[in-house]
C-alpha positions in Angstrom: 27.5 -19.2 127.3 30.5 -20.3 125.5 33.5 -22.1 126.9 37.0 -21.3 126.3 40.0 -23.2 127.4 43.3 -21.1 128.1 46.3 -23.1 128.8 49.2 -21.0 130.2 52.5 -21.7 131.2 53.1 -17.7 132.4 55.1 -16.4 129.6 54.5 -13.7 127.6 53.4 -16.1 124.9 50.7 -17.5 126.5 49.3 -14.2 128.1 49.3 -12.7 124.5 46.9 -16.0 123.2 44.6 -15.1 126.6 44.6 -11.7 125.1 43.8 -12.2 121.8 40.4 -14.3 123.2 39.8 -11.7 125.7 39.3 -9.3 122.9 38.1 -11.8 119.9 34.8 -12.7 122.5 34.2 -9.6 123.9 30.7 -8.9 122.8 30.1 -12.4 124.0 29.6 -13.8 127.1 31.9 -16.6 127.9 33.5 -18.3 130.8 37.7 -19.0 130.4 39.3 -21.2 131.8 43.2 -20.8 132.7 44.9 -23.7 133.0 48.6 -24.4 134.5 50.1 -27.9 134.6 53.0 -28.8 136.4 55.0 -32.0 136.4 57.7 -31.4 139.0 61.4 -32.7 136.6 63.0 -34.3 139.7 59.9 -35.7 140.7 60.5 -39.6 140.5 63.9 -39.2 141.7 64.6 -36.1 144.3 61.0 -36.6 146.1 61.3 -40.5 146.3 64.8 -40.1 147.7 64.5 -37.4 150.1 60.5 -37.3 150.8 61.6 -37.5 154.2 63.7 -35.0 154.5 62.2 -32.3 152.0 59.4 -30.4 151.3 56.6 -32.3 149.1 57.7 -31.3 145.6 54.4 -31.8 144.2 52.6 -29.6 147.3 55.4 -26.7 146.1 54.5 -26.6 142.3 51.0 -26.7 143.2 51.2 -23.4 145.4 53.4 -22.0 142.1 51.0 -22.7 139.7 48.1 -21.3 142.0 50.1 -18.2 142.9 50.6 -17.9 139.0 47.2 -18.4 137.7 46.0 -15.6 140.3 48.7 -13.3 139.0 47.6 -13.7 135.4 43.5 -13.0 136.8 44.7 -9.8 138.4 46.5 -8.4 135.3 43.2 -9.6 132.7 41.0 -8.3 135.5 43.5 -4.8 135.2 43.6 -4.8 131.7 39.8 -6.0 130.1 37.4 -5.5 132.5 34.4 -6.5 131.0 31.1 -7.9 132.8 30.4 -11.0 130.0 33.6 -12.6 131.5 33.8 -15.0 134.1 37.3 -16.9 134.9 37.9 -20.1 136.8 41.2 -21.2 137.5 43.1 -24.7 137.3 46.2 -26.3 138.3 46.8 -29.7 137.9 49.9 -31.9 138.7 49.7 -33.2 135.3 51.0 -33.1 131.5 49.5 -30.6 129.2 47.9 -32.2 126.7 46.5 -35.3 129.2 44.9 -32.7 131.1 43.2 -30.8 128.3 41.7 -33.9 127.1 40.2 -34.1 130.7 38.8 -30.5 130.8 37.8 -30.6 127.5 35.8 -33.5 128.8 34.5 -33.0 131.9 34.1 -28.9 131.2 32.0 -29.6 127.5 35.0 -26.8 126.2 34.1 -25.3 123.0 37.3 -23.4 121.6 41.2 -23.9 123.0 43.0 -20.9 122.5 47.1 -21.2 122.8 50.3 -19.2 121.6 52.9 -20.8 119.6 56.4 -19.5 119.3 56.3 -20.9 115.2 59.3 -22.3 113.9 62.7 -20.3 114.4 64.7 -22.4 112.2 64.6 -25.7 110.6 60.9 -26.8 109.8 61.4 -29.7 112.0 62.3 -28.2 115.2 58.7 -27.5 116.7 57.9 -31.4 116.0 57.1 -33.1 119.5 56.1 -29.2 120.9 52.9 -29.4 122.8 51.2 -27.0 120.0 51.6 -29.8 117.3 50.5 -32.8 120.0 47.6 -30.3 121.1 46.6 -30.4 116.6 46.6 -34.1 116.1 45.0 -35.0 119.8 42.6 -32.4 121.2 39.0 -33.2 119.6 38.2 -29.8 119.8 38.6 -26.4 117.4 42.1 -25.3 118.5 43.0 -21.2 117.8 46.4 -20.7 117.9 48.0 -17.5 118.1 51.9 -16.6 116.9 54.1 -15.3 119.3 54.1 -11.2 119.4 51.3 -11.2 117.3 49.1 -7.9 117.9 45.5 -8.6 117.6 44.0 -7.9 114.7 39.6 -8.4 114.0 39.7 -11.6 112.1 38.0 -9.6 109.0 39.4 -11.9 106.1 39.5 -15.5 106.9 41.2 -18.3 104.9 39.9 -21.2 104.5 42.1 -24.1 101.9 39.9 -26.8 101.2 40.0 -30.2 99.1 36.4 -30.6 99.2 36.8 -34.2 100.2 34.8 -34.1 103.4 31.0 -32.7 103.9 31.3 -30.4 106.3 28.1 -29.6 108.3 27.0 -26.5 110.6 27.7 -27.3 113.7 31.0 -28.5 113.0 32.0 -25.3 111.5 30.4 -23.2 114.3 33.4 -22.0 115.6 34.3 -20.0 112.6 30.6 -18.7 112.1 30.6 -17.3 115.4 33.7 -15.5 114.1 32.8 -14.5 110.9 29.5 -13.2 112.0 30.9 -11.2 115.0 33.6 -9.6 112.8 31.3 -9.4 109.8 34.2 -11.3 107.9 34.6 -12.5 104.5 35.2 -16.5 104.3 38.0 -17.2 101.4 37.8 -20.9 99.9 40.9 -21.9 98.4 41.2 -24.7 96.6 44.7 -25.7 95.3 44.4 -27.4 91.6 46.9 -30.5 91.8 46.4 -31.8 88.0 43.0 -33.3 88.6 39.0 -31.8 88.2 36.5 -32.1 91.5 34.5 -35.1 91.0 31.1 -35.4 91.9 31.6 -35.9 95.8 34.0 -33.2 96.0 31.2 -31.0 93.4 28.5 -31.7 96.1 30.2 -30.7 99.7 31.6 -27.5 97.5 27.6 -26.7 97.3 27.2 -28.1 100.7 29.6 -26.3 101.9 28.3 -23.0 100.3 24.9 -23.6 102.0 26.5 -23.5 105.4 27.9 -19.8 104.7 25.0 -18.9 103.1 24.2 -15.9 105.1 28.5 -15.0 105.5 30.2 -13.3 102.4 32.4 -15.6 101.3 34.5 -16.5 97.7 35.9 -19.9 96.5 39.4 -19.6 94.7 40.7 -22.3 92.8 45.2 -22.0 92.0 47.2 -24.5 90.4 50.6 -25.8 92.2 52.4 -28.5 93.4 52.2 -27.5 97.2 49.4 -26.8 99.1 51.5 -25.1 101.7 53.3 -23.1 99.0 50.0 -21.8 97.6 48.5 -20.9 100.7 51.7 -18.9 101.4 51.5 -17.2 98.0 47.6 -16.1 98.8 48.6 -14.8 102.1 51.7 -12.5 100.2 49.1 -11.7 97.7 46.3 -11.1 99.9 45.3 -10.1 103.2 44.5 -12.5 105.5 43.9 -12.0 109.4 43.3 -15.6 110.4 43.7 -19.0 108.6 41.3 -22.0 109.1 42.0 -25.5 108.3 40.4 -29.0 108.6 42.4 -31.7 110.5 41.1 -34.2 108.4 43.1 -37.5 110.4 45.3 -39.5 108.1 46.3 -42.8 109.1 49.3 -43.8 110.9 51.2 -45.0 108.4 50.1 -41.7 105.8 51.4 -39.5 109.3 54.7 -41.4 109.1 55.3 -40.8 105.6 54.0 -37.6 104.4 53.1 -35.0 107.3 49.7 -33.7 107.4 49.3 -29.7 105.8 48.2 -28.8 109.2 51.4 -29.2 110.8 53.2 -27.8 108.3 51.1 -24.9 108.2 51.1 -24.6 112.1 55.0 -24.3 111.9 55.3 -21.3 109.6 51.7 -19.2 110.4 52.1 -15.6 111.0 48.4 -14.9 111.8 45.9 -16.8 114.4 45.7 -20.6 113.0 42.4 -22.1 113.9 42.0 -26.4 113.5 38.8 -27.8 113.5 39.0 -31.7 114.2 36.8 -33.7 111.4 34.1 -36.3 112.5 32.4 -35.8 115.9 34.1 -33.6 118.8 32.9 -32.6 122.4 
């Protein structure tokens, strides 16, 4: 049974991520779990100085964020009924991304699922935003899904690669499960920066060919000076449904300088945006 993680803070956002998963895995069964934190903003200074006085802030988040979570169980259980679903619901005094660590953990959570308003203005503005903490921390696949964004099978998948790391079964097995649900077509891209594949990069392109073996799937090599800008071009030129990258960790001083595609790409993505940690997870 697979195990999916639903953070929601009760907006319209989040509810639209919970129902893009409710209808990616509906043929399989799965148990979701919908997560609220709260971390009361006058905590340290309100409930220290009038605790005696005042209600326990903490005890009246907690009864909102239960009160909420059963709200958003009552309108899933209204609008996809469907007997391969269970739900379990947490609230946790908390912040976000600490706590999904800890379920992640403790639950053995295969896929995170999310919504993320995108960037509304500057590129930089979403920097910070728990979507972009939730990409470089989680060590688990992370599907994120753009606000308002009606669901869609994920029938054509992108997938930009540099070839530089050799992928291997399991670690892809999130988008397998996808691909071979939704009978979808896997699209390698490979952006051409001035310089051939060597011989590493040669063999995981075989390796990595093996793996989709029994998936259709077609490796695309373009020549630019962005990889952002080319996968932008593909997706005007193309149609795309969902786009898969990666998040091959650079280190500090690389994140400092030069930020990673991944980020880039989770600030402008106007289909589901799925990040698959490299090395080891769960």
């Amino acid at each position: 049974m697979k195990k999916i993680l639903l953070p929601t803070d009760f907006s319209e956002n989040a509810y639209n991520a919970i129902s893009y998963a409710l209808k990616a895995f509906q043929d399989e069964e799965c148990t979701f779990y919908l997560l609220n934190t709260y971390t009361p903003v006058l905590y340290d200074s309100e409930y220290i100085l009038y605790n005696s006085t005042q209600p326990n802030l903490a005890d009246a988040y907690k009864k909102n964020s239960l009160a909420g979570l059963r709200k958003v169980e009552r309108k899933i259980n209204r609008d996809f009924k469907n007997s391969k679903h269970k739900f379990e619901k947490i609230s946790a005094f908390n912040l976000l991304i600490d706590e999904m660590k800890e379920q992640l953990n403790s639950k053995e959570i295969d896929l995170v699922v999310m919504g993320t308003q995108g960037a509304t203005g500057a590129e930089e503005i979403l920097i910070g935003t728990n979507t972009v903490h939730a990409i470089n921390k989680l060590k688990a696949p992370l599907l994120m899904i753009p606000s308002e964004y009606e669901y869609h099978p994920p029938v054509n998948i992108l997938f930009p690669t540099d070839f530089d790391l050799h992928f291997s079964a399991p670690q892809l097995d999130p988008i397998l499960i996808f691909a071979r649900n939704h009978t979808s077509k896997i699209n390698m891209l490979h952006v051409f920066l001035g310089k051939d594949l060597d011989e590493e990069q040669e063999k995981n392109k075989k390796n990595l060919s093996k793996i989709l073996k029994d998936i259709t799937h077609q490796f695309y090599t373009v020549e630019d000076k962005s990889v952002t800008k080319a996968i932008k071009k593909f997706q005007e030129q193309n149609t795309v449904d969902l786009v898969l990258m990666v998040n091959n960790k650079r280190s500090f001083f690389e994140n400092l300088l030069f930020r990673p595609v991944v980020n880039k790409i989770g600030f402008h993505i106007k289909v589901p945006f799925m990040v698959i940690p490299s090395g080891k997870f769960n």
